[in-house]
C-alpha positions in Angstrom: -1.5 8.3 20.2 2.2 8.2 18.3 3.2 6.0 21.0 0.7 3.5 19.4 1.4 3.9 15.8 4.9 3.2 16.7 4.3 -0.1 18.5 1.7 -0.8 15.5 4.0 -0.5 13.2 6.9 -2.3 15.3 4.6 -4.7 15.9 3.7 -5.2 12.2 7.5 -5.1 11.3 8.6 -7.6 13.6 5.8 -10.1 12.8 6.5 -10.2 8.7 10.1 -10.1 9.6 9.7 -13.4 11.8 7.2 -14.7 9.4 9.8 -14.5 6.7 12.1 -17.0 8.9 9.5 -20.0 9.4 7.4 -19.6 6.6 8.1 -20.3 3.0 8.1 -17.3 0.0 6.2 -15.8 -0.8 4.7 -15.4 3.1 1.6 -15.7 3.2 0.6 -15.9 -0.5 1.9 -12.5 -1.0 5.0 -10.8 0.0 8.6 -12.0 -1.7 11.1 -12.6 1.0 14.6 -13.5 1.4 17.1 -13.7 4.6 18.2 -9.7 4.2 14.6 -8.8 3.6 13.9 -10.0 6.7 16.8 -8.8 8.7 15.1 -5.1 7.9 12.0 -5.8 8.7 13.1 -7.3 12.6 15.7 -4.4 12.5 13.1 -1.4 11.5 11.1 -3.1 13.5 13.4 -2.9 16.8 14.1 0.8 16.3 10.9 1.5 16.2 10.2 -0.1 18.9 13.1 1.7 20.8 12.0 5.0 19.9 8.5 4.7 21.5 10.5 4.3 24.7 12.9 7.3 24.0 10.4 10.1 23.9 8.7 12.2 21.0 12.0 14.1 19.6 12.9 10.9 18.8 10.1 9.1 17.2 9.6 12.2 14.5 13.0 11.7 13.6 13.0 8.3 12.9 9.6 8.8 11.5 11.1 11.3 8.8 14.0 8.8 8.2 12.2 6.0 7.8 9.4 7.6 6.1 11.9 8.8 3.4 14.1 5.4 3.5 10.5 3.3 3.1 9.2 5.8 0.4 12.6 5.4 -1.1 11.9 1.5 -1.1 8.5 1.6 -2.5 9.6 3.4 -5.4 12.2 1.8 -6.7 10.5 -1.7 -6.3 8.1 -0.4 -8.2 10.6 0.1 -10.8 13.5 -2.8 -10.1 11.6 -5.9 -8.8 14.8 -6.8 -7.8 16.3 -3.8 -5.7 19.3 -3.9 -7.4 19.8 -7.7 -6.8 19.7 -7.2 -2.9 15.9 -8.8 -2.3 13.0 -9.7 -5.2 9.6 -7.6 -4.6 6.3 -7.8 -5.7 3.3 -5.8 -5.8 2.3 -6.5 -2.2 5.8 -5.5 -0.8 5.6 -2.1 -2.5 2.4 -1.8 -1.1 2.9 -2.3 2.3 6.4 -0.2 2.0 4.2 2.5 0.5 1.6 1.8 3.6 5.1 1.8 5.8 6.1 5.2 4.6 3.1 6.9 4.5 2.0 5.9 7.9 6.4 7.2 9.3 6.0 10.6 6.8 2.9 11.0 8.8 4.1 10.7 12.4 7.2 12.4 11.4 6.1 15.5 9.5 2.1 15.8 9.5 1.4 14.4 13.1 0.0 16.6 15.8 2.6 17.1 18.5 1.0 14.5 20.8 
């Protein structure tokens, strides 16, 4: 069950993050993008999907880290639309960063020990 939240939210990850490369911003109609923006989102992405194949130590850990890191995100776009002049976000992005570190806080510190 982890197993497939993790390559859900890889999966999820990866797509936006290639989305943010061939379309324009704001993809879709909703989420602010720019080149680093999308480097996370591949790179989260990738590690994610690296730590479905590397068992379920490590999946809770990154889970916890990138539960915090996303929470982390969330909050301070909510705050600096901006991030510090790194990347612009908007409501949607904090959303699904909110969605993002719920779902990792989950696997990583709630989660049944599947």
């Amino acid at each position: 069950m982890m197993k497939n939240i993790y390559l859900l939210l890889a999966a999820v990850l990866v797509i936006v993050g290639m989305l943010g490369f061939v379309m324009p911003s704001p993809v879709l109609g909703m989420f602010e993008v720019n080149t680093l923006h999308n480097i996370v989102h591949l790179t989260t992405g990738a590690i994610t999907l690296v730590a479905t194949m590397r068992g379920l130590g490590v999946m809770r850990t990154l889970g916890r880290i990138f539960g915090i890191g996303y929470l982390a995100v969330a909050i301070v776009g909510f705050v600096h639309a901006d991030l510090f002049g790194l990347m612009h976000v908007n409501l949607a992005d904090n959303l699904l960063h909110s969605a993002l570190a719920a779902l990792f806080v989950y696997v990583g510190f709630l989660g049944p020990p599947w």
